[in-house]
N, C-alpha and C positions, 0 to 999 in steps of 0.2 A: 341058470337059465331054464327055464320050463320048457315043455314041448310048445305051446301055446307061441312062445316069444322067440323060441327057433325058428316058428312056421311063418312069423310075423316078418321075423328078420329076411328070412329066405324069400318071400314075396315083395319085400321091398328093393332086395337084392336084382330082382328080376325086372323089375321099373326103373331104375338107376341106371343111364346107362355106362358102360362099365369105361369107356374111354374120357369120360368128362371128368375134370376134380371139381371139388365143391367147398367152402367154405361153411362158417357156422350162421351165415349172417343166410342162408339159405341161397346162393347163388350159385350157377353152375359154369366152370369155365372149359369150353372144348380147345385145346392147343393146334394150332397149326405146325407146318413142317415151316412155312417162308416167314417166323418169327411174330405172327399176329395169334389173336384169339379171338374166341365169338362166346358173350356172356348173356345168361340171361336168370331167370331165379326158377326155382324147382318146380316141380308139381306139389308136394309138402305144401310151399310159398305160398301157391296158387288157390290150393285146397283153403289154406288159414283165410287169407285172405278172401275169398267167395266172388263174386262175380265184378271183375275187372271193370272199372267205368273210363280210364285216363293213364297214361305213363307219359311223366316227365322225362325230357331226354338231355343231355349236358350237348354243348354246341360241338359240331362238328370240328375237328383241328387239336381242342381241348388237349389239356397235356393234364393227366391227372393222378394223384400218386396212388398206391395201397390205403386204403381203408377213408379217401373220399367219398363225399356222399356224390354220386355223378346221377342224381334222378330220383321220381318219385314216385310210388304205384298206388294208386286210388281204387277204392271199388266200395260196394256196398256197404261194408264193416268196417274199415280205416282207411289209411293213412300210409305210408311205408316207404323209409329213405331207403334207397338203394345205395348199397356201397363198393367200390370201387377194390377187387378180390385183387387187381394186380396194378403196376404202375404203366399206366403208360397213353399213346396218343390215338382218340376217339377218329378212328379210320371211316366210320358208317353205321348208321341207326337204322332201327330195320323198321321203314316208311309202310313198311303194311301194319303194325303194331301201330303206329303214330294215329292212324285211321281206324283201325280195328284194333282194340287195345282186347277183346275179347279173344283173338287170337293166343294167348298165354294163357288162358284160363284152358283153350282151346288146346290146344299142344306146345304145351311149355318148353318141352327139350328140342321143338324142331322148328318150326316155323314162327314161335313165341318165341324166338331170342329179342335181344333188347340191342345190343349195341356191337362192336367190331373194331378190336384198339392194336394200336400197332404195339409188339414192347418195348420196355423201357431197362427191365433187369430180370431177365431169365431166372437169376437166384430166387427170385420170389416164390415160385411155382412151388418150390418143398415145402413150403408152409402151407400146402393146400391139402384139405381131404382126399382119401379115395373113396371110390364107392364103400366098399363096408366099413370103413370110421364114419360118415354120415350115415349111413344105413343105423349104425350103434350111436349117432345122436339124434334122430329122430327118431 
């Protein structure tokens, strides 16, 4: 690893934030303590993808497993199935994103979240990134 790709890494390190896991499909999921999560997809995502026009949302209630597609994210450049990092039941979609989908372009890790699912199997969770295994695939 060069200096170059230490400095790259370490600034990416500093963007990521350190308590969410993340997936290779680019999605970020923050864990609660009362058994829910809150997911939405990266800044990386965000960046690829360029300026947000629409985000598909899966219905309220929905029971959905690991690596469903539960939505779709639109913007200027493509197209982009969202997939489902854990198993479990769509608790709440985040209605300012429904309205302002600019919002994730906008601040992806905070107020750009996408959806709110209750869990279905805690074991899942070990199959997810931490920050610097994603940090070393982006």
């Amino acid at each position: 690893m060069t200096l170059d790709d230490l400095q790259r890494f370490s600034c990416l390190m500093s963007e990521l934030p350190a308590d969410y896991l993340y997936t290779k499909d680019h999605e970020w999921i923050q864990l609660h303590d009362d058994g829910t999560a809150t997911i939405g997809i990266t800044d990386y995502a965000q960046e690829s993808l360029g300026d947000i026009t629409f985000v598909e949302f899966p219905e309220l209630g929905a029971t959905l497993e690991i690596g469903d597609t539960f939505g779709v994210v639109e913007s200027v450049k493509a197209a982009s199935d969202l997939y489902m990092p854990l198993g479990g039941e769509v608790t709440e979609i985040n209605e300012e994103v429904d309205s302002a989908p600019e919002l994730v372009n906008q601040q992806a890790f905070t107020q750009g979240w996408l959806l709110k699912i209750r869990l279905t199997d805690d074991s899942q969770v070990a199959d997810l990134m931490k920050p610097a295994a994603y940090a070393e695939l982006i």
